[in-house]
C-alpha positions as a LaTeX table, in Angstrom:
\begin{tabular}{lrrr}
\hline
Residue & $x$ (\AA) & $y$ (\AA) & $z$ (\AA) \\
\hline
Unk1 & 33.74 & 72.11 & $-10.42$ \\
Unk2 & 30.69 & 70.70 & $-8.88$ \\
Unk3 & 28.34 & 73.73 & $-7.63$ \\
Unk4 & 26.12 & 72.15 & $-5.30$ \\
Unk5 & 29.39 & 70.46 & $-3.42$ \\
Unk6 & 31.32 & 73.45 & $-3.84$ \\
Unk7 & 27.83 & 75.58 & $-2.19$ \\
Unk8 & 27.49 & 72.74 & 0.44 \\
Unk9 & 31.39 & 72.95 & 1.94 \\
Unk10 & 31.03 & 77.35 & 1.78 \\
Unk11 & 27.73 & 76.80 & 4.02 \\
Unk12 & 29.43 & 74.49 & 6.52 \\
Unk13 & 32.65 & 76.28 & 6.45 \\
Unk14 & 30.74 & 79.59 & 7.76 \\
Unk15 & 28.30 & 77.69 & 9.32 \\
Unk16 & 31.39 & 76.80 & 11.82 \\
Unk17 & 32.74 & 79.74 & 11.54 \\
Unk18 & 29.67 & 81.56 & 13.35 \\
Unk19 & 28.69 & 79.18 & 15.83 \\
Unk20 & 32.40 & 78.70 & 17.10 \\
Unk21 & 32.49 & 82.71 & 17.42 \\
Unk22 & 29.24 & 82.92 & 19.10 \\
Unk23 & 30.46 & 80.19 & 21.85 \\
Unk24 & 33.68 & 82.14 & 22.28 \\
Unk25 & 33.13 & 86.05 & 22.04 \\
Unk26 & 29.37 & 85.64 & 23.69 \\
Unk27 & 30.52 & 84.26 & 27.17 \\
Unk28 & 33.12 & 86.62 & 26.91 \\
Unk29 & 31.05 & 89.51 & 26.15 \\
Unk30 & 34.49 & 91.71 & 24.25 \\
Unk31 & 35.70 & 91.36 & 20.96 \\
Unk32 & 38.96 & 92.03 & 22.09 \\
Unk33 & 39.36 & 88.43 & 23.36 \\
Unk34 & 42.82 & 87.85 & 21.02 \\
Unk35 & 43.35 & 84.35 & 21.72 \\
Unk36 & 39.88 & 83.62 & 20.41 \\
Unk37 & 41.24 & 85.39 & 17.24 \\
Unk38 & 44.20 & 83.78 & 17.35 \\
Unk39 & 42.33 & 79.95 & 17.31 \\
Unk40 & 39.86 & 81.57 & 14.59 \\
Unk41 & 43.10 & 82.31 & 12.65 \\
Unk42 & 44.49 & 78.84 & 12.68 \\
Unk43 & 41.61 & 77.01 & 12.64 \\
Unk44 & 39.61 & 78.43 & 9.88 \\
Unk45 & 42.62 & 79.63 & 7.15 \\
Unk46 & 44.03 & 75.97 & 6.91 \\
Unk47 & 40.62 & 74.69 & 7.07 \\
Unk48 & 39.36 & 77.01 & 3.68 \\
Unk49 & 42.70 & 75.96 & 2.12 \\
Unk50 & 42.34 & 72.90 & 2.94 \\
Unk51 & 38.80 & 72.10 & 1.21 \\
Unk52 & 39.61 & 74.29 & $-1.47$ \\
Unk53 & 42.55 & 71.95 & $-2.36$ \\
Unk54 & 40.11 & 69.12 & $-1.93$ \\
Unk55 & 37.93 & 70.64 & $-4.12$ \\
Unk56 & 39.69 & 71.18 & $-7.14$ \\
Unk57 & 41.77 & 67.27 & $-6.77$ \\
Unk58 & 39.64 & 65.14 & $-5.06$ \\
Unk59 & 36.28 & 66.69 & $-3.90$ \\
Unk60 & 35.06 & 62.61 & $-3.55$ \\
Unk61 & 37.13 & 62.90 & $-0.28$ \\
Unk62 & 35.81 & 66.30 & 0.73 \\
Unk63 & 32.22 & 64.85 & 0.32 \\
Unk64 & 33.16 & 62.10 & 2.45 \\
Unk65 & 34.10 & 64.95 & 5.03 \\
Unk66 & 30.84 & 67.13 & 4.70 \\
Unk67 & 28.76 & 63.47 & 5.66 \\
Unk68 & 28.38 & 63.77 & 9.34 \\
Unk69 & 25.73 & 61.45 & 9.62 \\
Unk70 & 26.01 & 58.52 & 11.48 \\
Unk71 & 23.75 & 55.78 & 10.78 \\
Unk72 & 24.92 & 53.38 & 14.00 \\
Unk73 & 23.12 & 54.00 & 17.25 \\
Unk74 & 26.17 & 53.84 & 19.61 \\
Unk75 & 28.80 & 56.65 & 17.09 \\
Unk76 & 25.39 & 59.16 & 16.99 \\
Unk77 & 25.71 & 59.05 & 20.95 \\
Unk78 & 29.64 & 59.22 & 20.81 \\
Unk79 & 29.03 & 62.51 & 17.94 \\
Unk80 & 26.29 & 63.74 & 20.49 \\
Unk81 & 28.74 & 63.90 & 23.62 \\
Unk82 & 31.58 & 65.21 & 21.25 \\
Unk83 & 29.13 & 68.32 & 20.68 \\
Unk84 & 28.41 & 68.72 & 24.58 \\
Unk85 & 31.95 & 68.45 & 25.18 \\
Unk86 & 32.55 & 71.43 & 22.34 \\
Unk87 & 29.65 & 73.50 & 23.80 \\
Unk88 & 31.07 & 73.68 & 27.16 \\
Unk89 & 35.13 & 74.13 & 26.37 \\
Unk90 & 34.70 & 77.16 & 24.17 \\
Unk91 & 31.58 & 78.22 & 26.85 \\
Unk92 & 34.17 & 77.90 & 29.80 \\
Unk93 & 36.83 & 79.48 & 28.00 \\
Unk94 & 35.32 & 82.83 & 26.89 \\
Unk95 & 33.46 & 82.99 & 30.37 \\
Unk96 & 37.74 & 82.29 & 31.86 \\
Unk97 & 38.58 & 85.39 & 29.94 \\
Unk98 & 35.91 & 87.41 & 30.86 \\
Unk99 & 36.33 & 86.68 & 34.34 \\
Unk100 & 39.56 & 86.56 & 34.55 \\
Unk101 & 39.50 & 83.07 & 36.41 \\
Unk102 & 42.99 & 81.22 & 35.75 \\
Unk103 & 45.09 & 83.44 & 33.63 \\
Unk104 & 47.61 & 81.57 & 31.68 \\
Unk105 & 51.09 & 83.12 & 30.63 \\
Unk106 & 51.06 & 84.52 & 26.93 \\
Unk107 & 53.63 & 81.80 & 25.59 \\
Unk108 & 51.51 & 79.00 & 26.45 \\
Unk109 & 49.12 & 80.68 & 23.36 \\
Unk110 & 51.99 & 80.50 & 21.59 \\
Unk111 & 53.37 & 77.02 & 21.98 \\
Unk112 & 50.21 & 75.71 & 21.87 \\
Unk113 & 48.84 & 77.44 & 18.56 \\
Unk114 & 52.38 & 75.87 & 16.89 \\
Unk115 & 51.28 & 72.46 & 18.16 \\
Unk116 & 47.84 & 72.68 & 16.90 \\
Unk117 & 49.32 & 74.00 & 13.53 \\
Unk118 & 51.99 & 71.05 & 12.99 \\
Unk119 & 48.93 & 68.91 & 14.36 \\
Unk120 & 46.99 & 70.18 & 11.07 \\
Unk121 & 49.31 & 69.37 & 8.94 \\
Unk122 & 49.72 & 65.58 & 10.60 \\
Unk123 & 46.28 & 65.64 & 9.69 \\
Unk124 & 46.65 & 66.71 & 6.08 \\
Unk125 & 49.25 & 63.95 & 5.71 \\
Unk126 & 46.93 & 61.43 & 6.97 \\
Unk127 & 44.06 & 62.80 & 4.76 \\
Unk128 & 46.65 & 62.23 & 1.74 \\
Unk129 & 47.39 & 58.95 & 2.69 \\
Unk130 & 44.19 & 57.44 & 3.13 \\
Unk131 & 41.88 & 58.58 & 0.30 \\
Unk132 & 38.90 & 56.25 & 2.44 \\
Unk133 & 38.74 & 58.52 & 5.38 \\
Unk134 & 35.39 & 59.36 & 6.04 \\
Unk135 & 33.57 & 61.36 & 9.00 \\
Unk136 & 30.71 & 58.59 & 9.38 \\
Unk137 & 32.32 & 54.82 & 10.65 \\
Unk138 & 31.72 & 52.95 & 7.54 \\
Unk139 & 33.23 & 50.19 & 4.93 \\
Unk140 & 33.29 & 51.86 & 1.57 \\
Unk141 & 33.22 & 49.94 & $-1.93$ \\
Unk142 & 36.87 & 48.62 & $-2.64$ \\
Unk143 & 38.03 & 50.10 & 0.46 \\
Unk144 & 41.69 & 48.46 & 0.94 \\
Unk145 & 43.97 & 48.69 & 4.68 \\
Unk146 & 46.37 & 51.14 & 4.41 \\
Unk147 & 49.76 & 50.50 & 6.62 \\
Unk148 & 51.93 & 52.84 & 5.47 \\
Unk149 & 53.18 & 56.09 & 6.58 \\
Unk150 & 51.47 & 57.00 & 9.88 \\
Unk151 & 49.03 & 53.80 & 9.08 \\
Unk152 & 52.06 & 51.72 & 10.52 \\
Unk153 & 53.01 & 53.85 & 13.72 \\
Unk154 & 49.28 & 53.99 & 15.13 \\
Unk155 & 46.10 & 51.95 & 13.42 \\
Unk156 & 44.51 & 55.23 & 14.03 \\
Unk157 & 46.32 & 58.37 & 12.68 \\
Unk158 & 43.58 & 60.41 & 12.33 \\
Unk159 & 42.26 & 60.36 & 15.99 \\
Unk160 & 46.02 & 60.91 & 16.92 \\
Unk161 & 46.30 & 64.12 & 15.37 \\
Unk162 & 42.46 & 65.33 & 16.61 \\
Unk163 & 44.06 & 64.20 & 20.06 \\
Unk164 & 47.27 & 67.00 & 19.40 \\
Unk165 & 44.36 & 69.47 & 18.08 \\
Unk166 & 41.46 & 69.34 & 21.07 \\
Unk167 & 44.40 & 69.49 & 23.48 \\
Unk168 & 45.79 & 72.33 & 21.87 \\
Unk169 & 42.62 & 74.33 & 21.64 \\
Unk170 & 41.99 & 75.51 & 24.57 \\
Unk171 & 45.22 & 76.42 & 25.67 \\
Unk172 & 46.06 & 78.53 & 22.56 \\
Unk173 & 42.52 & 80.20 & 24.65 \\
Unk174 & 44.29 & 80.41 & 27.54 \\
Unk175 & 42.09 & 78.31 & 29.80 \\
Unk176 & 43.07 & 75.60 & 31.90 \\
Unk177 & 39.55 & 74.89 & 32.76 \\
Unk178 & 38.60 & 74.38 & 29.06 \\
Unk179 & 41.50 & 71.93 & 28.64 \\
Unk180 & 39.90 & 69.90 & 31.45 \\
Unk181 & 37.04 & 69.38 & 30.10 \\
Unk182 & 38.61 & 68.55 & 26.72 \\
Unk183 & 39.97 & 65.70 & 28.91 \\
Unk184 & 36.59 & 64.07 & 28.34 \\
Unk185 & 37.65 & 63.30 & 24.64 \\
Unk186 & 39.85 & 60.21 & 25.58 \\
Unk187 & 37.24 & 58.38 & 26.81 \\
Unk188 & 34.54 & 59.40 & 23.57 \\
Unk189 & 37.27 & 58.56 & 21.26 \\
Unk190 & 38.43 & 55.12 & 22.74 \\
Unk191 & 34.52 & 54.15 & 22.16 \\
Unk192 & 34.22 & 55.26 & 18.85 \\
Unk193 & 37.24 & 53.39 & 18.48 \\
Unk194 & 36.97 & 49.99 & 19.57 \\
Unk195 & 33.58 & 50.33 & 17.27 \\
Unk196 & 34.99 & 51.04 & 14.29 \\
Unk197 & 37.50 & 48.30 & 15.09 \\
Unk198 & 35.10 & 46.11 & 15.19 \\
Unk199 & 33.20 & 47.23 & 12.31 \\
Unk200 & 35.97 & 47.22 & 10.10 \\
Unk201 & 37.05 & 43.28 & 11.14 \\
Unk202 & 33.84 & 42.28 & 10.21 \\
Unk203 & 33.65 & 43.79 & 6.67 \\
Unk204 & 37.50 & 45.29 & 5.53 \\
Unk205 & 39.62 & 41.89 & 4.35 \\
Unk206 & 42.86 & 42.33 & 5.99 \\
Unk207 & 42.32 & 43.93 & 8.85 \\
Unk208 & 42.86 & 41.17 & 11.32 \\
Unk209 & 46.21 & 40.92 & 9.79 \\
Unk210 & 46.68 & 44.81 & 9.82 \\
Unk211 & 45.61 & 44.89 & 13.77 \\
Unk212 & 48.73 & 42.10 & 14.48 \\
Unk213 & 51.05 & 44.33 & 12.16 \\
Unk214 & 50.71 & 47.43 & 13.90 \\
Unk215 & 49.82 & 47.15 & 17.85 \\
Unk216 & 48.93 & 50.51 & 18.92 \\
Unk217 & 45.41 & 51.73 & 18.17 \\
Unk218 & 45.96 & 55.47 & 19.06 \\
Unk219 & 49.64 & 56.55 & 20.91 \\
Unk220 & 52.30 & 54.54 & 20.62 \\
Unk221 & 53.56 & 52.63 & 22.92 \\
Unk222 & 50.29 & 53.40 & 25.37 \\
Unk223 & 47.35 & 52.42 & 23.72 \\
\hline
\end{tabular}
């Protein structure tokens, strides 16, 4: 097992852990805040399995997952608004249960956290299927298009299931108002889109032929 990766991934993994707390249970000022548990829960259990898995069989790909640095001008703005848009959902959402602003039923928690979990493991699937996936918008040595599986429902997979999981988030918090301004991640995601689109025609062979194979870049059918 490599110590200094296995160090690295414990640091960002509590790392998270903290700061998502802070912007929940802070504005809400109560620990008693349950759906904020509740999203901990889900978010954070899969998430340690997850990279432990990672760790033992392929820790190359959970590497590629701790890089979060972008080196293109245009995805460090897209990763910039991404953390503004963050900041203020879980913000809004502790300050909705504190204040009791728009008070959604119980179930809606409960359908949502079930979405968000079957969203996590769309994700996993994608993850196994694409052993390239990386955090930064890159072409990677002998990096080859993969159209199967998901790959040849949406060109996108990944950002489909991140779609199911920011929309789920703040409902399993039981705040409409955080939900709207998760909105905002439709138009951050269609830009870091159509870049990588066009970073990966310039430098992955096949992917001109992969784009006329499978149509839809991120919901079928749509878009």
């Amino acid at each position: 097992m490599n110590a200094k990766l296995f160090f690295q991934a414990l640091v960002k993994f509590f790392s998270g852990l903290v700061i998502i707390s802070a912007l929940l249970f802070i504005p809400a000022w109560t620990l008693l805040y349950w759906q904020a548990w509740l999203l901990i829960a889900i978010l954070f259990i899969p998430m340690f399995a997850a990279g432990i898995v990672m760790m033992i069989k392929n820790p190359s790909l959970l590497k590629k997952r701790l890089n979060a640095k972008e080196e293109q001008s245009e995805q460090k703005t897209v990763v910039a608004l991404s953390g503004i848009m963050f900041l203020a959902a879980f913000v809004s959402a502790g300050l909705n249960f504190r204040f009791g602003w728009i008070v959604l039923p119980d179930n809606v928690t409960y359908i949502s956290a079930v979405i968000f979990l079957i969203a996590y493991v769309l994700y996993a699937e994608v993850m196994r299927e694409n052993e390239y996936l990386s955090r930064t918008i890159e072409v990677q040595e002998n990096q080859k298009v993969i159209d199967t599986g998901m790959y040849g429902i949406v060109r996108h997979p990944m950002y489909f299931t991140t779609v199911l999981l920011f929309l789920s988030m703040p409902l399993v918090l039981g705040s409409v108002i955080s939900f709207a301004v998760m909105l905002f991640y439709f138009p951050i995601i269609i830009k870091r889109i159509l870049n990588e689109e066009e970073v990966l025609e310039k430098g992955l062979s096949g992917y001109r032929e992969y784009k006329k194979k499978v149509k839809y870049r991120l919901i079928p059918f749509i878009w």
